[in-house]
C-alpha positions in Angstrom: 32.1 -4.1 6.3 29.0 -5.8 5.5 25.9 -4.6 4.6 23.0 -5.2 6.6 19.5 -5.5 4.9 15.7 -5.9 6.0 13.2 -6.9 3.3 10.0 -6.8 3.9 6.4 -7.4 1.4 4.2 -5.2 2.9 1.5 -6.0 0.8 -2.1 -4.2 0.4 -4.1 -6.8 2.7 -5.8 -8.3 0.2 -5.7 -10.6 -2.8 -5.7 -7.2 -6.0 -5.7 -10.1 -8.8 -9.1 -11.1 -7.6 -10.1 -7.4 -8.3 -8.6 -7.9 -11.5 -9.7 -11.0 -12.4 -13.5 -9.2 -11.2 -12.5 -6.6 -13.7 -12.3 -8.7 -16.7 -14.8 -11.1 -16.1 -17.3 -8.1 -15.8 -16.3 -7.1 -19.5 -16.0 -10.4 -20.8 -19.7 -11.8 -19.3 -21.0 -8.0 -19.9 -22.2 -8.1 -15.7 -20.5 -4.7 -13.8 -21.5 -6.7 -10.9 -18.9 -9.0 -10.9 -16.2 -6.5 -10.5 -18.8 -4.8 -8.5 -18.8 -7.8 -5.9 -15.2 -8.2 -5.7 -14.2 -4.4 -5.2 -16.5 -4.7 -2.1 -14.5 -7.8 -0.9 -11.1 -6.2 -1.8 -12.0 -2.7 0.0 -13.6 -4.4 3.2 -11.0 -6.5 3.8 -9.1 -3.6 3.0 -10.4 -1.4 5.5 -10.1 -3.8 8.1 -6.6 -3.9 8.2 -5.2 -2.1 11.1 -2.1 -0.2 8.9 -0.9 1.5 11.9 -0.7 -1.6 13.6 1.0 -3.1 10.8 3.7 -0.2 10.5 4.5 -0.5 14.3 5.0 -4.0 13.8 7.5 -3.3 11.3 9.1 -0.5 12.6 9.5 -2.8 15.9 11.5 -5.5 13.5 13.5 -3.1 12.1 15.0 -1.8 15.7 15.6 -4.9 16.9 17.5 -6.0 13.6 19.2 -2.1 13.1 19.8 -2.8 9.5 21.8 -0.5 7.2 18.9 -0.8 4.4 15.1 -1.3 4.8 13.8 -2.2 1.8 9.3 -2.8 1.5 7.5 -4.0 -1.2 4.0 -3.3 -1.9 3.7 0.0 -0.3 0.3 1.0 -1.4 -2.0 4.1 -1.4 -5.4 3.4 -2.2 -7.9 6.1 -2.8 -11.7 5.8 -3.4 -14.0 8.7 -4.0 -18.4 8.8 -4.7 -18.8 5.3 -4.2 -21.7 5.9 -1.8 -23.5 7.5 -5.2 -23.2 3.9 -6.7 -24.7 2.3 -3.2 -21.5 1.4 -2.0 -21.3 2.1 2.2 -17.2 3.3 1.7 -16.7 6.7 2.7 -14.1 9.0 0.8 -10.9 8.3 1.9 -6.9 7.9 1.0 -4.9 5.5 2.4 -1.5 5.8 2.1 0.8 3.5 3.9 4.2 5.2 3.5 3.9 8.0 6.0 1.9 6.1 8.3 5.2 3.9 8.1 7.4 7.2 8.0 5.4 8.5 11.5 6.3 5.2 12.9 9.9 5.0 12.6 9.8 9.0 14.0 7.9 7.4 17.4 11.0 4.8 17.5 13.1 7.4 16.9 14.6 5.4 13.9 16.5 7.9 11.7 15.6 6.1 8.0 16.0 8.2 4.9 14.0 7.1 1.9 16.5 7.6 -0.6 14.5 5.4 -3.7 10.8 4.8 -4.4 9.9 2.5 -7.3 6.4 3.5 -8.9 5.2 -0.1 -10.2 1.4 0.3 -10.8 -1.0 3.4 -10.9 -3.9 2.8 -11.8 -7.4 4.3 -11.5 -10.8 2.7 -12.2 -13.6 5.0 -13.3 -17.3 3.5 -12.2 -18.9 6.8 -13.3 -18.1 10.4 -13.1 -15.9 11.4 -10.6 -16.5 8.2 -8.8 -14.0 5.4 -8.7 -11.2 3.7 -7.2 -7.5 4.4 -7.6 -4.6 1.6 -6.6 -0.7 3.0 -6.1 1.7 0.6 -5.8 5.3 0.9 -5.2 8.6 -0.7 -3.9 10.7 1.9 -1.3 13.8 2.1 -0.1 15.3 3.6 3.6 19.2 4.1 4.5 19.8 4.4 7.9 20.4 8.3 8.3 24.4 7.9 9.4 25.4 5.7 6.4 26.0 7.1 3.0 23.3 6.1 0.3 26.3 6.0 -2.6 27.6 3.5 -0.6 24.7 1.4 -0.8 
């Protein structure tokens, strides 16, 4: 019997290699306000994403298809803390799009279980004492609740 599979790139809603690339050119050019510049771009455009929107729309693909396996890459968590103290207008907040995704399958009454999560990058960037930015990133993995994950 065949195995059906959904793959989807979630992705963070923004470009992260431009708040790389800020990253480096603010060391190389010795100018914080490069990567200053481009954090703001990456966390507004950030923040302007509707994730719960987004998860619905997923979880609405994934009952019409009824795959065996869901598979998402790119499901981020994204955490800033004190970047009002640096004149930045983001409040404290964690976003954290695999339960909103999780919450989302429970409305559809999908029965999912995430049997394997993939940590690919954890990183945190400091801009001063207890202020700064931290980027999850990981790939996940959902069986539908009936079938049997060794099988898969």
């Amino acid at each position: 019997m065949p195995i059906r599979v959904f793959q989807h790139n979630v992705g963070p809603g923004f470009n992260i290699d431009n708040v790389v690339t800020g990253l480096v050119l603010a060391g190389i050019y010795q100018n914080p306000q490069i990567f200053i510049d481009s954090l703001v771009v990456g966390l507004s455009t950030f923040q302007s994403t509707n994730w719960r929107e987004r998860a619905a729309r997923i979880a609405v693909e994934v009952r019409r298809l009824n795959p065996d396996v869901v598979t998402l890459q790119e499901m981020v968590t994204i955490s800033n803390q004190g970047l009002q103290l640096v004149g930045l207008t983001f409040s404290d907040q964690t976003t954290d799009f695999l339960p909103i995704l999780q919450e989302e399958f429970e409305r559809l009454n999908l029965r999912y279980d995430l049997v394997q999560t993939l940590p690919l990058t954890d990183a945190v960037i400091p801009l001063a004492q207890g202020i700064f930015v931290r980027y999850i990133d990981r790939d996940v993995m959902f069986v539908r609740h009936q079938a049997s994950a060794s099988n898969v």
